[in-house]
Structure formats: structure tokens, C-alpha cells
N, C-alpha and C positions, 0 to 999 in steps of 0.2 A: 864721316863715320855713319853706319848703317844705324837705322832708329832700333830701337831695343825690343827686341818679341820673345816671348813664352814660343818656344817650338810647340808643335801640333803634339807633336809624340803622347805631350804631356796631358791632352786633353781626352784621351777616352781611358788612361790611367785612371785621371778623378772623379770623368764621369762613370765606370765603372765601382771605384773606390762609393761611393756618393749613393749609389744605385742599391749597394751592398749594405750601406751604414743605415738608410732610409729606412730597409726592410727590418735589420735590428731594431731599430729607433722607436718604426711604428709598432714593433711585438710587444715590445719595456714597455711602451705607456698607453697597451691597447688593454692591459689586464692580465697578461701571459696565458694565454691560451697553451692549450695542453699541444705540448712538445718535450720529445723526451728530454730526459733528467732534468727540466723545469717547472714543478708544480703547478696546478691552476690559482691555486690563492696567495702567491709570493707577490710581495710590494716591491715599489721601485726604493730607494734607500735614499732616504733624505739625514745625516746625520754629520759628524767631524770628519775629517778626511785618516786617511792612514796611509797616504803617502812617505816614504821616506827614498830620498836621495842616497845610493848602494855608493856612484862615484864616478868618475869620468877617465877616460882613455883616450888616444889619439897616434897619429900615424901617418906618414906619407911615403910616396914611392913613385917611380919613375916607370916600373916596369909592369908586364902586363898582371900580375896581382900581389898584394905584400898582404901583413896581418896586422891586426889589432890587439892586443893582449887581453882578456877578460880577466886574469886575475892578477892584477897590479892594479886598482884603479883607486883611484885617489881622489880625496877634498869630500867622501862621502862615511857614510855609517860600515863600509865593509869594503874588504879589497879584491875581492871576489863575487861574479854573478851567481845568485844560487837559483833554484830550483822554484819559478815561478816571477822568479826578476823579470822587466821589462829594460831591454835593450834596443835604445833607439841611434840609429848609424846614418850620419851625414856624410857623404863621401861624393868625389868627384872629380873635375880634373880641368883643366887651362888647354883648350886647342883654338883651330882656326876655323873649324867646324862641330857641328850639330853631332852627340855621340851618344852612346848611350850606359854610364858611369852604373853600379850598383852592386852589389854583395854578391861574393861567390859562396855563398855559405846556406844551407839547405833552410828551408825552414820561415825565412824574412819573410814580409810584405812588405812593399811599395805603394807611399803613400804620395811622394812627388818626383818628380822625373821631370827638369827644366834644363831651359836653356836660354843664352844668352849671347846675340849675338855682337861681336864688332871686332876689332883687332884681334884683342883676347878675347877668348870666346869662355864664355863661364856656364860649366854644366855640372848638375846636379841630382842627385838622388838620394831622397830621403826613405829609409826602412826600420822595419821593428818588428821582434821579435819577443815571444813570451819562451822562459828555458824550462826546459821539459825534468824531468827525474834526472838527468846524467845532463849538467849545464854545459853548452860550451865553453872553453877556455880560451877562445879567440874568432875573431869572427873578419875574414876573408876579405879583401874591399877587390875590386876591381881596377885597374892601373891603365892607362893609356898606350902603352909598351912604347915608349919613346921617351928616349933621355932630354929633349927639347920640352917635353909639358910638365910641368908638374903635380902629381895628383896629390889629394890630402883624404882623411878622415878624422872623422871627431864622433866620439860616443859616449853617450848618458846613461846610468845604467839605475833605475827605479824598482822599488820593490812596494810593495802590497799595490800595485794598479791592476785592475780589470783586467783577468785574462785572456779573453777572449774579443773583448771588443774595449781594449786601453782608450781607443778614440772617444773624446766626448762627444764631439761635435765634428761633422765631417769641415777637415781643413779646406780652407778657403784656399779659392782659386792663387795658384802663386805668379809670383811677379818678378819682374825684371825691368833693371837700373833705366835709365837716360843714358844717352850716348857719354861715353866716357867718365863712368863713372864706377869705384868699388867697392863700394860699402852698402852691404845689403839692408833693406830697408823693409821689414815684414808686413804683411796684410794685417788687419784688425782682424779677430776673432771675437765670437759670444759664448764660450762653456755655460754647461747648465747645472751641474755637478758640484754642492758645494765639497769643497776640498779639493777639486782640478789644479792641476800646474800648467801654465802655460808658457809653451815654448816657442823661443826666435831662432828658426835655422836660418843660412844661407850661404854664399860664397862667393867671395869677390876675386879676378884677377887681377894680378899684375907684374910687372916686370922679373927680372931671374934674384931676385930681392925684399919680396914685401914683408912688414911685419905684424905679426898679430893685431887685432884690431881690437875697441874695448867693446862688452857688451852694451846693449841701452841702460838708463838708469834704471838701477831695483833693479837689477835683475843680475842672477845668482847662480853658480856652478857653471861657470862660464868657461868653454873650449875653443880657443880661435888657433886654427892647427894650420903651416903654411907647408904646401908643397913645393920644393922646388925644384923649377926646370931650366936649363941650360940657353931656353928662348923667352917662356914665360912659366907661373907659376901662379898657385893658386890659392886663397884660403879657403877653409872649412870652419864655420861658426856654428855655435849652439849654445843659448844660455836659457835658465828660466827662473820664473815666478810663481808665486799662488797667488792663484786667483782669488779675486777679492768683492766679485760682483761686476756683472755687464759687458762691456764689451771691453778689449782691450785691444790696446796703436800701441806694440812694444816700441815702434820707433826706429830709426839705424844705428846702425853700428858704427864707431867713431876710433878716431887715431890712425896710427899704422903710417902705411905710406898716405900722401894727398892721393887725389886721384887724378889719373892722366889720361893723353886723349886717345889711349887704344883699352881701358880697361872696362870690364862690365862686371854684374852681377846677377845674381838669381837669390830670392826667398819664401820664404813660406812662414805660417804658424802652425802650431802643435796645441791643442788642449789633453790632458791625459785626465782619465780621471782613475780614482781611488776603486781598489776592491770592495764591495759592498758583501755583506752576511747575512742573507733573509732569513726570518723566520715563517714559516705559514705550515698551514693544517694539513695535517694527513687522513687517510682515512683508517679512522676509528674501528676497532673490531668489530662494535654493532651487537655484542653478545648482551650490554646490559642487565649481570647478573643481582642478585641477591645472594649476598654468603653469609656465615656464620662469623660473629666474634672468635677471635682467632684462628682466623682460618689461611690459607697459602696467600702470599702475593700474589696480587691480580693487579692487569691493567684497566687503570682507568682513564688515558685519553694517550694521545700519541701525537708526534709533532715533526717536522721536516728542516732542515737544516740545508742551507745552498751558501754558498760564496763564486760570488764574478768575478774574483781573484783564484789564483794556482790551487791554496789549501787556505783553513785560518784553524783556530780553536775557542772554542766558546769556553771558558775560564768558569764562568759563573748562569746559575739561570735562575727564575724566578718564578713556584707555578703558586696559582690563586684554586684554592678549594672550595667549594660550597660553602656558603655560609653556616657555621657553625658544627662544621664539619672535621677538621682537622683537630682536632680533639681526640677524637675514634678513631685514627689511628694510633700506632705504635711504631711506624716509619711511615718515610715518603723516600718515593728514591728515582734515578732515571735510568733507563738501560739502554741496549740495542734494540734494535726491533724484534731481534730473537732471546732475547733473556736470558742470555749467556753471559754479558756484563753490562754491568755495573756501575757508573762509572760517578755517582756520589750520590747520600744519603742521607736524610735528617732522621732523626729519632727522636721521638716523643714531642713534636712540635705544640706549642702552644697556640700557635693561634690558625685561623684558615692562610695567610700569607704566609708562604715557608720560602727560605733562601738557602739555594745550594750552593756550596762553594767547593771549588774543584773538584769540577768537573771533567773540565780536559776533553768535554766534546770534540771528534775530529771532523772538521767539515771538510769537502771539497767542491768542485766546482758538477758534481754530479748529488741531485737530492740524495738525502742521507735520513734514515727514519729514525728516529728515537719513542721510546714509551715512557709513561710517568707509572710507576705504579705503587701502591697503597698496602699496607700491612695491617690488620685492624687489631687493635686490644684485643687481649683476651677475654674472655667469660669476665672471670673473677676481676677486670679492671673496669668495665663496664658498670652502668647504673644497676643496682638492685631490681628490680620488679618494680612494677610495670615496666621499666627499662626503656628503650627509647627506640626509634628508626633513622638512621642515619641516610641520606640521601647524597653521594659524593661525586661531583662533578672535579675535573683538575683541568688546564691550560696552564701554559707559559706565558705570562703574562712580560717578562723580561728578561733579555740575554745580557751575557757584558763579554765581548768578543776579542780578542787580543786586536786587529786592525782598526777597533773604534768606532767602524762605519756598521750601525749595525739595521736593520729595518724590519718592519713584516709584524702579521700578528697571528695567534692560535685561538681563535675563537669556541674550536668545537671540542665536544667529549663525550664519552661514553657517559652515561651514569651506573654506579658501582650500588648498589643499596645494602648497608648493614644493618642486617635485622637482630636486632638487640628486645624485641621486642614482647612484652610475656603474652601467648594466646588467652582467649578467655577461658574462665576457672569451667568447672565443672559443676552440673547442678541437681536438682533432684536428688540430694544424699538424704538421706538416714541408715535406720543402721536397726538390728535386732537382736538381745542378746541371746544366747541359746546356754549350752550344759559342755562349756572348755572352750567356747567357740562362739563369732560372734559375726551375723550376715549382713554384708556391706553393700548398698546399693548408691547408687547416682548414674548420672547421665554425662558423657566426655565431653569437651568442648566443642564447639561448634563451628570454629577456624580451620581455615581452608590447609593451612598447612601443620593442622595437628597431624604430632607422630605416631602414625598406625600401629609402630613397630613399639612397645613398652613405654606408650606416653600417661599411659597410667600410673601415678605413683602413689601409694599412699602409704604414709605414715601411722605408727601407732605410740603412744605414751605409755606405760603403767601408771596412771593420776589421773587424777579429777579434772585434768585441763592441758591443753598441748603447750609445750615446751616453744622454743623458740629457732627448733634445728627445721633447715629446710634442705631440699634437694641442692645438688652444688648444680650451678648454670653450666652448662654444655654435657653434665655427665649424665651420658645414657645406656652404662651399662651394669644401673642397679639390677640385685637379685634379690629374694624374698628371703627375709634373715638378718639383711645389712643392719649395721647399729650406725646411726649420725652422731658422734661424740657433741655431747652438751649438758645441760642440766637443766631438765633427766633427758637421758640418753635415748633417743628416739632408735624404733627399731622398723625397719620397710618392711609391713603389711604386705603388699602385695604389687606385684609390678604385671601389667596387664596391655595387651595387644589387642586393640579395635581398632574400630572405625569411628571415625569421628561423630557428635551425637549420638553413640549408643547405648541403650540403654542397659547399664551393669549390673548383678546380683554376686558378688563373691562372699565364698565362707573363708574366716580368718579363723585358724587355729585347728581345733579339733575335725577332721575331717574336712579340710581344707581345701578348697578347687587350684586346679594350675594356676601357678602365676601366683597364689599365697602362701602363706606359711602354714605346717600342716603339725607344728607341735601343740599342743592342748594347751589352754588358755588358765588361768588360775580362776576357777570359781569364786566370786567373791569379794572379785580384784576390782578395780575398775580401770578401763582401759579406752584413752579419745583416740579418735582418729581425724586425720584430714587430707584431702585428696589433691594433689597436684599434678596439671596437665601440663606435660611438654610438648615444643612442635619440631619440625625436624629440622630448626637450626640450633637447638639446644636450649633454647629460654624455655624458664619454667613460671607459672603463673605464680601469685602470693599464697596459693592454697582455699582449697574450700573447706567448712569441717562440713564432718559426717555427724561427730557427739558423743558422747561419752556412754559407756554400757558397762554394764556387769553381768558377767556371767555367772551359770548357777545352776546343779542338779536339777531333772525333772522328772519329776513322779507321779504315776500315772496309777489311780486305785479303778477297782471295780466292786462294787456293792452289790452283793447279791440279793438282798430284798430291795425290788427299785421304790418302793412308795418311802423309802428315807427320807426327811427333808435335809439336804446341803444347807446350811450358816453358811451367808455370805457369797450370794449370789450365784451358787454353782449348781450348774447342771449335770444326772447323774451319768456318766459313761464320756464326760469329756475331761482330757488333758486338762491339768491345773501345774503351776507351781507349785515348789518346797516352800517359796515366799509367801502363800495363804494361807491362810489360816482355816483349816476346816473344822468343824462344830460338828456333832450328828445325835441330833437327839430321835430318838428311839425308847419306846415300850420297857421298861427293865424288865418285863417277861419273856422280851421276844431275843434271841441271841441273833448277829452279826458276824459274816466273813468277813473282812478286810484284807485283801490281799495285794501287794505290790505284784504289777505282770509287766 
């Protein structure tokens, strides 16, 4: 018998296979440099595997091609391949030469292609397939066309593995038997990938009679599939395992017929590993606004989503807020990247940790962007005056992914600032009273984003002391007249448009400037005031006073003899009040005009 050789064919297969795998290999764990639909900041996925076994099928034939059924397959979680399954196909055939066995079906790669020579000659070809939107329902083997050989297949069919690159680890060089012998006997392999399954393919010949053969120990979902032929025939094996750490010697394959001295074999190992589901950073708007207590939803950071499997769904996520931050709002939610949906929401969270639960994120195997964004309280839920500045950063701090396997982190964010915050009061008030009317002065705040536009507001009492009604927070479109329901019922003074730091003189009541109220005053009355600045996100300070005044008739005399002496400090030909008292002593010979002008 001829000594047992790997045909040549098989070696720029794997050295191209290998060539192929390296350049993956070195991208996954060089950092992922910028290549389309793969992020620059996605991790490699270190977590539980999500493997699962879809189910096994098998097949033989004589002729120059037969089928495999896809949807009958059995001893797994489904009987059908669906839409992102991996489909691995051992197929081949019994002759007296070197051939060249493998799928007529669009779509495979080949990852072994062996051969073995002696009597029976044992060849093989190992392929796999990720199924696209519309699965196939059978997948094609290629046949010897001769009723003398016998060809087989046997196939595995896995669902959540890596779509693009199933392979962990590029398969080790394969081997073939000792003279005379059918039981294939697999290379050791090292997976890197916790949650890898590792597979024992091969196929042994023999006479127009062999029988299945068993898999090595531990080892699970086992296919030993015989072709037969009229001169010889052949098996097709495939069994596997999870991996459990290191290397692994599945060992041979045992039972069936002994082995005799024309038969040979060929094998190989398979590592597959699990879909993985990155999380990592996108880039952030960069607008880092400042808005108003209750104001629109806005984003405040954004995040990317990838699977190396067909599709997955992110079920749940978990975004972390600025400390002390998740308070001020009134939602948190996550959408598209265009904010069109939605796709779940918390409300009124307690604390900066918030946990979203269905979600129903859709990943695929192309970056997917998602946004976090924020809804703030209203005015009236927010802190009273001085009120507060909210500073709101968000990230995803955790996913929980339907496949298990999930990795990656979101470091970055915009910052959102809610300005809740009151500007400084207003200063330099007093006040003067006049005859129905009474002149208001102070100076406006001196904050960068006091409102130009009627951030003046002042209030007035009829008492001796201001009440306890203030402007309501966010509302900016008092007029001069308004009443603030309280006790006593405060009534807006004057609602006033400057610039910030300017210096103000308004008349309240009788003869009243724009922007006051222009009905006469009660002489007599007394009436406080006090001033409050708003800025142009709506907060309003705690108020200044201006002080309390009373108005009051003024009478103006003129004396026609000037050497009078005025009682009480007055001098003749100037304004006095109704409130003095004047005295005029005079001559009782000499007589006096007194006249009101």
C-alpha cells in the first residue's frame, strides 16, 4: 500500500484560507481601525458564548450531483436554516484517484480540500456557508458520476456564529490515515473565543458496506453518513464540542467496520466561534447646548451598535448620567439616530443610573447609531430660586443582548446644561412718591444672559409690605396690569425691555412711562414694590425691593410779599407738600395773597 499523503491541491487552499484569516485576525485585535461599517472604538467581545446547535442533515449519492435537505434537520433547536445560520458541509467521495469533491451551491467557502491515497482513495472537502435573507433549502454536494464510488455528505447547521468570519482560528493543517486504515483521526486545534465549538470532520473508506462509525468521546451532534458504491464507498463524519479552554486532540473516530488493507482516510478540525455585539462611541453632535426647564428633547450623547453575527437585538440598556443629574429630568429615552423612533423610555427617574427595558434595539452586522436623549422638568418642578445648574452628561454603560455575547464600551458625551438657575437681582432701587403715581428706579442685572426682551418685572402691593406672590418661572409674557392671585393680591407694575446693567427710572400709575401701568395711584395708599430679573431661559431671581411709598396731592403757593417768614424750613417760591405744615406769620396790618397756581 502507498504511504498516506494530504494531495498538494489542498495546500494553497489553506495557505490562502490562512493568508485571509491573519489579515482578519490582525484588524480584531490591532484596535479596529477605521473600515467601513466597523467603528474605531469597538472591542473585541470577551463574554458567554450564544451558540446554539439549528441541527444536522446528511446524504449520499452515486451520481454526478444529489441534495442535502436544509429543512428537515434534526437532534437540534429547529428544523429549518434560517436567516444568518451557519451551514457547515462535509462531503466527498471513495475513488482510486486524487479528485476534487465539494458544493455545487453559490455562496460556500472552502476551508479543506484533502486527500488520501491507497486502494480506496478518501477525498474530501470541507465548506460553510453564512444564509443570507431568503435561506437555502438545500445545499447541492457534488457526486463522482459513477455507480462504483460512493459519495456522502454530512451537515451542521449553527446559529448565532460570527458571520463573516465563523472561523476562530485558522484550521489546522489536515491529515490523513496510515496505510490501511478508516477512521479519521483529527489535528489538535487552540480556539481563542470563549464559547467556540469545536469540530472533528473527516471520512474514511471502505468496502461496498461500511458502517457508520462513532464520534470521539464528549463529543456531540454527531453525523457519520455512508455512501455507497458498487466497488467502494465512503463515510462522511462531523461531530462537535465546546470548548472548554486550550488546545484540544478530539481524537478518532471508532466502531463501524475494522479497518482493512485498501482503506484510507482524511481529517481536519473546525473551531467556530459565537456572534459577538459591540458596543462603542459614536460621534457626538458637539452642539453642547444649554436649554431651558422644560424645554424639547434633546440629545445628549449617542452610541453605535455592531454584531459579527447575521442580526441580534439589544432587549435592554443601561445609560449612567452625571452625577446628580438624573433628577432634572422628566424622561430619558433612546431613539434612532434621526428621532423618528423611539424605542423605550424611563420617566421621572430617581436616581443618575437608569435602566431601560425593552428596547428591541435592531443590530446588524453593519454600525447602527442610536441617540440617548433627555427631557428636563418643567419650571414649576424644578428648585425654587436660586434654583440650580444642572450639568448632564449620558453613556451606555450596559447592554443585555439576546445572543449573550456582548462587549464594548461608550465612553463619550455631549454635555446638555439645564439652566435652572435665577440671574442676579437688580440693584440701586428706591423709589419717589408723587400725586397718583410713584417713580421707580434700580439698575437690571448684571448676568450675561439677562432677558433684554421684559426681563424687568416689578411688582406692586397695596400695603405696607410685599405679599408673598412672585413671578411664575419660565413665564415671560407678563403685561403691566397682571394681578398674581395671593394674599394680597399682587398687581405687575411694570414689565420693562433693557439691557442688562441699566440704569432704570419708570413712573408707576398716574402718567405712567411704557412698559407701566398708567391708571392713577390712590393718594394716600400706601403701595411696596419689588423688582424681579429674568434671563432668557426663564428663571427669575428671589426679587429686590424698591420700598414702600405713598402717594399724595401737591400744592405749589406763591406769596406775594417775599420778606414772609415760612414755619418750618421753607423757602419762598419753592414746591412743598400737602404733608407740611406751613405757618406764616405776618404784620396784622399788612394783608397777603395766597394763591394755589
Amino acid at each position: 500500500m502507498s504511504t498516506p499523503n494530504i494531495h498538494k491541491q489542498m495546500m494553497p487552499k489553506i495557505f490562502k484560507f490562512l493568508i485571509i484569516f491573519l489579515v482578519i485576525t490582525g484588524w480584531v485585535f490591532s484596535g479596529f481601525p477605521q473600515i467601513s461599517g466597523f467603528p474605531p472604538k469597538i472591542q473585541k467581545a470577551q463574554a458567554a458564548t450564544g451558540l446554539q446547535f439549528v441541527g444536522k442533515a446528511s446524504n449520499s449519492g452515486t451520481g454526478a450531483t444529489y441534495t442535502v435537505s436544509l429543512t428537515s434537520l434534526t437532534g437540534g433547536v429547529g428544523s429549518s436554516a434560517a436567516a444568518g445560520d451557519l451551514v457547515i458541509v462535509v462531503t466527498g467521495w471513495a475513488s482510486a484517484a486524487n479528485g476534487n469533491p465539494g458544493v455545487n451551491t453559490a455562496g460556500y467557502t472552502e476551508v479543506y480540500d484533502l486527500y488520501d491515497s491507497d486502494t480506496r482513495d478518501a477525498n474530501m472537502s470541507v465548506n460553510w456557508k453564512t444564509m443570507g435573507p431568503t435561506p437555502d433549502t438545500s445545499v447541492t454536494a457534488l457526486g463522482f458520476n459513477n455507480a462504483a464510488n460512493g459519495g456522502a455528505t454530512s451537515v451542521q447547521v449553527w446559529r448565532n456564529a460570527a458571520s463573516t468570519t465563523p472561523m476562530d482560528v485558522t484550521p489546522p493543517a489536515g491529515v490523513g490515515g496510515p496505510a490501511n486504515a478508516a477512521h479519521p483521526d483529527s489535528p489538535s486545534i487552540t480556539p481563542v473565543t470563549t464559547g467556540a465549538y469545536v469540530l472533528t470532520v473527516g471520512m474514511g473508506t471502505g468496502d461496498t458496506g461500511p458502517l457508520p462509525q462513532t464520534a470521539p468521546s464528549g463529543y456531540g451532534n454527531a453525523t457519520s453518513t455512508t455512501g455507497f458504491g458498487s466497488t467502494m464507498s465512503i463515510i462522511a463524519d462531523i461531530a462537535s464540542i465546546a470548548w472548554g479552554g486550550g488546545a484540544v486532540d478530539p481524537g478518532a473516530w471508532t466502531g463501524g467496520d475494522a479497518d482493512s488493507g485498501s482503506d484510507s482516510w482524511v481529517a481536519g478540525t473546525l473551531a467556530i466561534r459565537p456572534a459577538a455585539t459591540f458596543l462603542g462611541n459614536d460621534t457626538n453632535p458637539g452642539v453642547n447646548p444649554t436649554i431651558a426647564p422644560g424645554a424639547a428633547t434633546t440629545t445628549v450623547g449617542t452610541f453605535n451598535l455592531l454584531t459579527t453575527g447575521y442580526s441580534d437585538t439589544v432587549t435592554n440598556a443601561t445609560t449612567t448620567l452625571a452625577t446628580g443629574t438624573g433628577t432634572s429630568t422628566v424622561a430619558v429615552l433612546i431613539t434612532n439616530s434621526a428621532n423618528t423612533t423611539t424605542y423605550c423610555t424611563v420617566f421621572n427617574p430617581t436616581g443618575d443610573t437608569i435602566g431601560l427595558t425593552g428596547c428591541d434595539l435592531p443590530v446588524t452586522n453593519a454600525s447602527t447609531t442610536f441617540n440617548i436623549r433627555i427631557k428636563p422638568l418643567t419650571h414649576s418642578a424644578m428648585p425654587a430660586p436660586p434654583g440650580n445648574t444642572y450639568v448632564v452628561t449620558a453613556t451606555i454603560t450596559a447592554i443585555t443582548a439576546t445572543n449573550n455575547n456582548t462587549s464594548g464600551t461608550d465612553t463619550t458625551s455631549d454635555t446638555v446644561t439645564i439652566d435652572n438657575a435665577s440671574p442676579n437681582g437688580a440693584t440701586a432701587t428706591s423709589g419717589t412718591a408723587g400725586d397718583a403715581k410713584v417713580t421707580l428706579n434700580w439698575t437690571t442685572s448684571n448676568n450675561g444672559d439677562f432677558d433684554t426682551t421684559n426681563g424687568s418685572v416689578i411688582l406692586r402691593w397695596a400695603a405696607g409690605a410685599a405679599g408673598s406672590a412672585v413671578p411664575a418661572e419660565g413665564k415671560s409674557d407678563y403685561t403691566a396690569g397682571d394681578t398674581i392671585t395671593d394674599t394680597p393680591t399682587a398687581t405687575v407694575a411694570c414689565v420693562i425691555s433693557s439691557a442688562a446693567l441699566s440704569v432704570e427710572s419708570k413712573i408707576d400709575g398716574s402718567g405712567g412711562d411704557v412698559g407701566c401701568t398708567t391708571a392713577v395711584l390712590t393718594n394716600g395708599q400706601q403701595y411696596t414694590y419689588v423688582a424681579f430679573q429674568r434671563d432668557t431661559n426663564g428663571n427669575y431671581d428671589a426679587g429686590a425691593s424698591i420700598g414702600t411709598f405713598t402717594p399724595g396731592a401737591s400744592l405749589t403757593f406763591t406769596v406775594d410779599v417775599p420778606s414772609v417768614l415760612f414755619v418750618g424750613g421753607l423757602t419762598p417760591g419753592t414746591p412743598v407738600s400737602t404733608s407740611s405744615v406751613l405757618t406764616v406769620n405776618s404784620s396784622n396790618s399788612t394783608g397777603y395773597n395766597i394763591k394755589i397756581v
